[in-house]
Kinemage of the C-alpha trace (Angstrom):
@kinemage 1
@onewidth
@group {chain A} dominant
@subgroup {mainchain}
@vectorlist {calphas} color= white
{ca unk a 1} P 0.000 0.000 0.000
{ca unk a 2} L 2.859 2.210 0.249
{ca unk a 3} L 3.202 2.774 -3.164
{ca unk a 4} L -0.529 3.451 -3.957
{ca unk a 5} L -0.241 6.376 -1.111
{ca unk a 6} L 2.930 7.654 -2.619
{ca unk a 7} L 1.146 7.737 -6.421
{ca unk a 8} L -1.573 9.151 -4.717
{ca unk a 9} L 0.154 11.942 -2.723
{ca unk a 10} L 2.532 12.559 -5.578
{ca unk a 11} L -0.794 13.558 -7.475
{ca unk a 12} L -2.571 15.939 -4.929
{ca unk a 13} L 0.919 17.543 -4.423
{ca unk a 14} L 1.550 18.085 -7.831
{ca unk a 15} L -2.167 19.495 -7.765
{ca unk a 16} L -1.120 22.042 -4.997
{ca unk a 17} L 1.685 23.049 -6.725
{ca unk a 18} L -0.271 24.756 -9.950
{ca unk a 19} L 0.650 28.134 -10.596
{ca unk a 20} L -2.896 29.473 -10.618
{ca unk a 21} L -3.341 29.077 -7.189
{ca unk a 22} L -0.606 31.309 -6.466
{ca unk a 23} L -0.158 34.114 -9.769
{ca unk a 24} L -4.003 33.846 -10.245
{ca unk a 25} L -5.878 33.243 -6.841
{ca unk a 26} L -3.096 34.756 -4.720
{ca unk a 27} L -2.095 32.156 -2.526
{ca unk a 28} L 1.406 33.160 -0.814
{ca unk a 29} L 3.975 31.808 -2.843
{ca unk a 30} L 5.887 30.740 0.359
{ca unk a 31} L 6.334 27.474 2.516
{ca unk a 32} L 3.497 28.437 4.310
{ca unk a 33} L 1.051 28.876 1.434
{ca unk a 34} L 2.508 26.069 -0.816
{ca unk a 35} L 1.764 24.004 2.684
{ca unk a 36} L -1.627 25.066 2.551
{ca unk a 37} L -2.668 24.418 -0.458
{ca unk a 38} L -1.344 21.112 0.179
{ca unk a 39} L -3.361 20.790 3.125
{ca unk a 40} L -6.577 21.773 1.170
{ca unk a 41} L -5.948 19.174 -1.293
{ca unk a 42} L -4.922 16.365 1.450
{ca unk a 43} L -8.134 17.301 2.925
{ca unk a 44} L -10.430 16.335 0.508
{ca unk a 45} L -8.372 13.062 -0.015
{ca unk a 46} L -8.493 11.937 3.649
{ca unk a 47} L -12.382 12.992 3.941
{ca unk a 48} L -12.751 10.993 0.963
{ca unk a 49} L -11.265 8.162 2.267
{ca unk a 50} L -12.593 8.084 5.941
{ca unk a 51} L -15.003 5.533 7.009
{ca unk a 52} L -14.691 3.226 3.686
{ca unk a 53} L -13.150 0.296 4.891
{ca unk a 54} L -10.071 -1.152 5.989
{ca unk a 55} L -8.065 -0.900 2.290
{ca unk a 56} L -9.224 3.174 2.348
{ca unk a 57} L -7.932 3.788 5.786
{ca unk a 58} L -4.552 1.781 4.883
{ca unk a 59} L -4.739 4.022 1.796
{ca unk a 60} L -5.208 7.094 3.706
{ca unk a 61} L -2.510 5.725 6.530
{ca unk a 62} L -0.202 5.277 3.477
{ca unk a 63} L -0.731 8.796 1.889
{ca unk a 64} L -0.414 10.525 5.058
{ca unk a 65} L 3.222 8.915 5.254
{ca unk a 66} L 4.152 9.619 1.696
{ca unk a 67} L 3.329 13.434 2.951
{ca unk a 68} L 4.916 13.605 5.962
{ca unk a 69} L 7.978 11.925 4.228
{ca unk a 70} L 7.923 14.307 1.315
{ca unk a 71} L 7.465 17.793 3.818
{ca unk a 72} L 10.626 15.966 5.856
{ca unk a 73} L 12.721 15.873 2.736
{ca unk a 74} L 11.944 19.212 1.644
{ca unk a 75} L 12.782 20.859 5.140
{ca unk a 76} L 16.010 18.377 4.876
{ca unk a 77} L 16.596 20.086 1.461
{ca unk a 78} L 16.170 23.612 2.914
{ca unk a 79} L 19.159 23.331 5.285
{ca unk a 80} L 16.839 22.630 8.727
{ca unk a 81} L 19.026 21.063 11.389
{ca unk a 82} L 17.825 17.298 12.283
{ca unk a 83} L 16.519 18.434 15.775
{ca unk a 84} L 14.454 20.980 14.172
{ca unk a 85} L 13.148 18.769 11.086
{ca unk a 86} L 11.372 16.705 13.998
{ca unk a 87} L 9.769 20.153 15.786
{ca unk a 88} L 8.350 21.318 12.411
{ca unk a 89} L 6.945 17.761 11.033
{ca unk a 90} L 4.824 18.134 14.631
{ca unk a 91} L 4.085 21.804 13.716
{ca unk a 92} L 3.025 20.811 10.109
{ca unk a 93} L 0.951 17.572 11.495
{ca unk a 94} L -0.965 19.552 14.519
{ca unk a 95} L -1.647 22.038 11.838
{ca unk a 96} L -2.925 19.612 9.063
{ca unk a 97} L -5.375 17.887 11.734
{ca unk a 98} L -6.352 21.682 12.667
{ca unk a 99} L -7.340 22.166 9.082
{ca unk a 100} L -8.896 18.829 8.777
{ca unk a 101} L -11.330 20.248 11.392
{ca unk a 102} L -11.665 23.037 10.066
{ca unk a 103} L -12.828 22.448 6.868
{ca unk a 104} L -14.924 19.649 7.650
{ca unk a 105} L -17.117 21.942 9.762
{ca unk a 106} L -17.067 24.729 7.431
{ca unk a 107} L -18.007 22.345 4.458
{ca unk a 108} L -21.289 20.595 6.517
{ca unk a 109} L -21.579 23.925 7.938
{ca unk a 110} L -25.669 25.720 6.978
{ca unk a 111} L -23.609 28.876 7.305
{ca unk a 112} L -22.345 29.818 3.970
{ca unk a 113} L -19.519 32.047 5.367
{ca unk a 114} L -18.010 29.893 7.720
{ca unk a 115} L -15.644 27.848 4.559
{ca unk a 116} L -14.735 31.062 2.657
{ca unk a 117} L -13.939 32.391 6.551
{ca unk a 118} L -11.414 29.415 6.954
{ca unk a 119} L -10.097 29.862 3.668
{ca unk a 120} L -9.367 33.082 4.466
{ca unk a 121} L -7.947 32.449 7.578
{ca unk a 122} L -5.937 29.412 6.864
{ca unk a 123} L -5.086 29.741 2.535
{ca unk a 124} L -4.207 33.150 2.992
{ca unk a 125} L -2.606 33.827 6.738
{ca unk a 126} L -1.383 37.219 7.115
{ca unk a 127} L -2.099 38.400 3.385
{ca unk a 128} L -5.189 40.091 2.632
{ca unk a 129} L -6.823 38.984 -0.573
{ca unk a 130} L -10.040 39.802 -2.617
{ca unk a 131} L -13.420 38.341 -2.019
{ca unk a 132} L -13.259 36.679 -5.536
{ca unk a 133} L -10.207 34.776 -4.751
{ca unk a 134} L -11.343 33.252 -1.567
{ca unk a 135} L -14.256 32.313 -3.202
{ca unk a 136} L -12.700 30.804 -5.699
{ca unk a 137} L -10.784 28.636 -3.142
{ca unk a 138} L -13.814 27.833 -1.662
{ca unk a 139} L -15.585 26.815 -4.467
{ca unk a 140} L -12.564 24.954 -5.875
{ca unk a 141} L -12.840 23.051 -2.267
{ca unk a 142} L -16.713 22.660 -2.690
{ca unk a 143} L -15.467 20.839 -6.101
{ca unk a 144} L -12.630 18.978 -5.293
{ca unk a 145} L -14.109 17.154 -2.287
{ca unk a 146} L -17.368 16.326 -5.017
{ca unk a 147} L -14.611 15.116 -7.598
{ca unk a 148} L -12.958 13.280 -4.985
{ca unk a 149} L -16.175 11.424 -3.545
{ca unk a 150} L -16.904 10.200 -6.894
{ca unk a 151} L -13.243 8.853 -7.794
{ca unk a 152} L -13.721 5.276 -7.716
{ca unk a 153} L -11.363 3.296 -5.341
{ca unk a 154} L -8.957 1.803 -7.710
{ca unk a 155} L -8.466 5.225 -9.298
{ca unk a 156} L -7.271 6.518 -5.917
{ca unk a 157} L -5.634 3.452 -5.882
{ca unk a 158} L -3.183 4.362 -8.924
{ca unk a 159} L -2.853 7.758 -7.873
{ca unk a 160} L -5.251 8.914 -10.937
{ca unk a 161} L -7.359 11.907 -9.598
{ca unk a 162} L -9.834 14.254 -11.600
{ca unk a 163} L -9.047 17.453 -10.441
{ca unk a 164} L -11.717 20.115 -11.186
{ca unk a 165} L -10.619 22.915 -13.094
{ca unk a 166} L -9.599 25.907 -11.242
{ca unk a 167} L -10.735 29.085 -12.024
{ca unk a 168} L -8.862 32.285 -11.902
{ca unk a 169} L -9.671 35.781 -12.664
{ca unk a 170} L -13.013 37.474 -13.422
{ca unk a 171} L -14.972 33.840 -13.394
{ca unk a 172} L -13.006 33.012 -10.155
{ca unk a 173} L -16.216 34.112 -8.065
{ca unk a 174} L -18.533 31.601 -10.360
{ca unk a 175} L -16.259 28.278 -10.327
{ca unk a 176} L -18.410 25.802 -9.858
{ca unk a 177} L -19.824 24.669 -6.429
């Protein structure tokens, strides 16, 4: 199963990475908004996987490694000193489970501010960006976790994942929901 979670993180990473999210929606092109976008996408995944069975939650188990092994390399990569690798892959985990929370209310949530809210606090941190943008997260979010509960298990299982498309610029406030 390791493999399968690798194939599978491998494609909602190189989701997270498009350049749209950051040149068109204005996601911080930083290691903290790069990490969040990965967390919005990882999201979606792990909801999607949750509660189907033992071979999803090994699946889910398996991507969540392949994550957290990936985000350890990259820090690696950046120069961080092996004691403080271990202190930021607890950061980066408390805050994915934060997020996890997070979004799951604010997506089963009957108010309709409370996701674009998160987005804003969470996508965006300490950068202020236009209504149409967070929307456009949100909506993208709305989509992705509707693209992901219709994936089939043995396309999650080879890492294939239908992305919806995401929407940038004046039609950024209409993606689809």
């Amino acid at each position: 199963m390791r493999e399968e979670g690798r194939r599978l993180y491998d494609a909602l990473a190189g989701q997270a990475r498009l350049p749209v999210f950051y040149a068109g929606l204005g996601v911080p092109d930083s290691i903290d908004g790069r990490f969040e976008m990965l967390c919005v996408h990882a999201h979606a995944v792990f909801h999607r996987l949750r509660g189907r069975g033992a071979q999803a939650e090994q699946l889910a188990q398996a991507t969540y490694d392949a994550m957290f092994a990936g985000l350890d390399g990259a820090l690696r990569e950046m120069g961080v000193a092996d004691l403080g690798v271990g202190r930021r892959i607890k950061i980066m985990t408390e805050a994915l489970n934060g997020r996890i929370q997070a979004y799951d209310a604010a997506l089963t949530s009957a108010d309709a501010d409370e996701l674009p809210a998160a987005v804003r606090r969470n996508v965006y941190g300490t950068v202020t960006p236009g209504a149409a943008q967070v929307a456009a997260i949100a909506n993208y979010q709305r989509a992705l976790r509707a693209a992901l509960t219709a994936a089939g298990e043995s396309d999650l299982l080879a890492g294939r994942v239908a992305f919806p498309p995401v929407k940038a610029g004046p039609e950024a406030s209409h993606a689809a929901s």
